[in-house]
Each structure stands twice: as C-alpha cells, then as structure tokens.
C-alpha positions, 0 to 999 in steps of 0.5 A: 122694360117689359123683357125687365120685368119678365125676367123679373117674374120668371126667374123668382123662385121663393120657398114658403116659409112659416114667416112667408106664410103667416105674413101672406095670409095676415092680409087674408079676409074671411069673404074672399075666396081663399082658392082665389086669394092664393093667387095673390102670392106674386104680387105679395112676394114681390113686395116682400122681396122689395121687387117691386111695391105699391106707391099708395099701400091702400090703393088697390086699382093696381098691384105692382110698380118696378122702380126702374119704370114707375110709369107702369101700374100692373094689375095682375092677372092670374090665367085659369088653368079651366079656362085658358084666359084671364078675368079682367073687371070692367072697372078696371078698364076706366079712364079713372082707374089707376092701372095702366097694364096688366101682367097675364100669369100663371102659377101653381096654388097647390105650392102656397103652402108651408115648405112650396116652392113659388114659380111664375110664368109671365106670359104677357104684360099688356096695356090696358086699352090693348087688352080691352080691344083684344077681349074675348067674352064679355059678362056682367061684371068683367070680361076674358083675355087670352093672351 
C-alpha cells in the first residue's frame, strides 16, 4: 500500500489553472500563513483529482484517505527546505486523534501559481507512534522529524 500511494504522489504532475487556483485558494483563511497554506496544494489536488479524500469533509485530524486502503489516515507533512525535517504538533500524536500516518513531503511553493507546474516528492509515510519515538527536537507545541 505505501509503494501504492508513493507512486500515487510522485507521479502527479498538475498545472495550475485558473479554475485549480481559485478553488485551492476559496479554502484560504485570513490568519493562516498564505507561505504556509501553499503547502496544502497536495493534499487538495489529491481531492480534486478525486485520488484521494477525506471520509468526514470537516474533519481535519487528518488529510487524506486512498480507497484502496482506507485504514490509512494521512496527515501530511511538508519538510522544510531551511530545516531539513518536518513539524508534527503534539496534538496529533494523541490516541484521540484521527490520523494514523503521516506522509513526509516535499514541493516547490514557488509553482502555486497560475500556469505552475505541481510536482511532489514522497519521501516517506510513517506510522505515527514511529515517527513519535523517532523524534528529533521537541518545543512547546510540536516536535521535528527527519525522515
């Protein structure tokens, strides 16, 4: 399943169109980081390329399920290109939350843009008690993985 969704992620290539654009950025809130909420891109283009969905639309402890495994609950996770690892709130590593992996990955933001060119690369999916023992720095409200 993971190879599946790998090949899922690196092999998606979308250009931004208008249509694309407005419709990512219709989800957009004023006091999120728009640098930030760029990041977003994949698992909304997942959606919208019905690749992959919520189970709960409104339910956001997780971003993406495949049908072919729905026991799967990605939250994912993009790694900074400063730092070298990803952000992982503590909230999420909670019995209680939904996800049950997170997808470790990298893009471009500079292509979220009229007439870009999305590309992903998939650098790892990993469940989220592995990723929790596996930490590399702890701070207030989340912690950094490398994968």
């Amino acid at each position: 399943m993971y190879t599946k969704i790998s090949d899922i992620v690196n092999n998606l290539k979308l250009e931004v169109t208008q249509e694309w654009y407005d419709a990512f950025f219709a989800n957009y809130k004023p006091n999120y980081n728009k640098e930030f909420f760029k990041y977003e891109a994949l698992e909304f283009t997942l959606e919208w390329l019905k690749l992959a969905k919520r189970l709960n639309p409104k339910d956001w402890q997780y971003d993406s399920v495949f049908p072919f495994c729905p026991d799967i609950l990605i939250d994912w996770k993009h790694l900074s290109p400063k730092w070298g690892s990803a952000s992982i709130s503590w909230k999420s590593v909670a019995d209680s939350y939904q996800c049950t992996h997170y997808g470790i990955f990298k893009m471009d933001i500079n292509e979220v843009r009229v007439g870009g060119l999305l590309e992903f690369k998939l650098l790892e999916i990993i469940d989220k008690r592995s990723a929790f023992k596996n930490r590399l720095k702890d701070f207030d409200s989340y912690f950094t993985y490398v994968p």
